[in-house]
C-alpha positions, 0 to 999 in steps of 0.5 A: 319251045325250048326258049319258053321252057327254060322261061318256065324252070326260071320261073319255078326255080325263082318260085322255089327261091321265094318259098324257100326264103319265106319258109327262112324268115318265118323260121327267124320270126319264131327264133326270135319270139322264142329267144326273147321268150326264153329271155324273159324266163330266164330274167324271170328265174334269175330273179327267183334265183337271186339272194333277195329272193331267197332271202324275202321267199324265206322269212315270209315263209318264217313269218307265216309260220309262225303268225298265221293270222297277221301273215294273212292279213298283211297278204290281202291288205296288199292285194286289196292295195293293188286292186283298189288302185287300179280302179282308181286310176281307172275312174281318173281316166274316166273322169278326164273325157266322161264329163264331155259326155254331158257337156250340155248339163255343165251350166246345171248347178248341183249344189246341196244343201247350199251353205254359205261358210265365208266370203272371200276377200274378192267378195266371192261366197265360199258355200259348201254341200255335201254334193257340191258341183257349182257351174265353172266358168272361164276368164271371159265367163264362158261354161267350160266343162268340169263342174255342174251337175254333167261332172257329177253324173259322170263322176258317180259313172267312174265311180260306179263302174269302178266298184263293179270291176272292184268287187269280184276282184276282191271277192274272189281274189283277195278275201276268197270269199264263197259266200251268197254273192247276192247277199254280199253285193246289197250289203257292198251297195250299201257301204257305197251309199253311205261312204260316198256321202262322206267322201262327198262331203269332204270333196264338197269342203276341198272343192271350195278352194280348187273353183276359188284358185281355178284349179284346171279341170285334170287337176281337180280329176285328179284329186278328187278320184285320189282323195276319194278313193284313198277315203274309200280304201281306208273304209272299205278294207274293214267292211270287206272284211265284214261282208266276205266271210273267210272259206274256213268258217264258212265250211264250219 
């Protein structure tokens, strides 16, 4: 008896021990989560702190008081700027795995209108369309993926779901626009229409040289998605300014 009773106050003792050693390393866990957290407010507050800050905070505030309206401006280009690249790399990302998606549809050609501008030395025919996605193939003359009308159906994808995370971010975020979402988004689906056409086009003409020099297929993405949304940003910006009435006037 006496043996198993000093067995059990060993065993609650260790238990003791054990919790108590816990309860010690859940409260280091929280010191440092809350040390790195204050190390990063205090990083954070330096930086405000700092004379740059200061100095930038000061003449911001100069330059807005006395130019209001460019001060503005200047403000939702950068914003516009942030968000539009984002979705950028979002529709490359997309567009490095999509088109495997519909890997049986890269040996389909989607070339329209078929126009042949020159041949090439090789006697290979440089033909242009304005949605130009001919069948690519490899040294041996195997299909690979990256051309045919699966990449331009995983392109319009990208694009498209790229647009859709765009819009409210530059509704909402950017331009504050409290207009008729409805409204506003038939008129951005249309802009869509009619520039993806023309960045299309200009993509058709490049597109030429990149199957001619065998571009590889993430370079090409690439791009394309740089090129096309860099012509997007450049059209868009004015057309978001269009579509998304500015809060003041709206309330007059």
């Amino acid at each position: 008896m006496e043996e198993k009773i000093k067995a059990e106050e060993i065993d609650n003792a260790d238990g003791g021990k054990i919790a108590v050693a816990c309860e010690n390393a859940a409260g280091d866990v929280d010191e440092s989560a809350a040390a790195d957290e204050n190390n990063k407010k205090s990083l954070w507050q330096g930086f405000k702190d700092s004379k740059f800050a200061r100095f930038f905070v000061g003449a911001w505030r100069g330059f807005e008081g006395k130019h209001p309206k460019a001060a503005k401006l200047i403000a939702q280009f950068c914003s516009f700027i942030v968000f539009s690249t984002s979705v950028t790399v979002w529709q490359f990302l997309v567009m490095l795995f999509l088109p495997y998606a519909f890997e049986s549809l890269a040996s389909v050609p989607f070339v329209w209108p078929e126009v042949t501008l020159w041949t090439w030395a090789d006697g290979t025919k440089a033909i242009f369309g304005i949605f130009n996605e001919p069948v690519l193939y490899n040294e041996v003359g195997e299909v690979i993926v990256g051309g045919g009308l699966g990449n331009f159906i995983a392109f319009e994808i990208a694009v498209f779901t790229a647009q859709c995370i765009n819009f409210p971010l530059q509704r909402n975020i950017t331009f504050k626009s409290h207009g008729n979402p409805w409204y506003q988004a038939l008129w951005y689906f249309i802009g869509w229409i009619l520039v993806s056409i023309f960045v299309n086009a200009v993509w058709g003409f490049l597109n030429i040289f990149c199957i001619y020099w065998r571009f590889p297929t993430p370079l090409t993405a690439f791009i394309k998605t740089n090129l096309t949304g860099f012509i997007s940003m450049a059209v868009f910006f004015f057309v978001f300014k269009i579509i998304f009435e500015d809060p003041k006037k709206a309330e007059n």
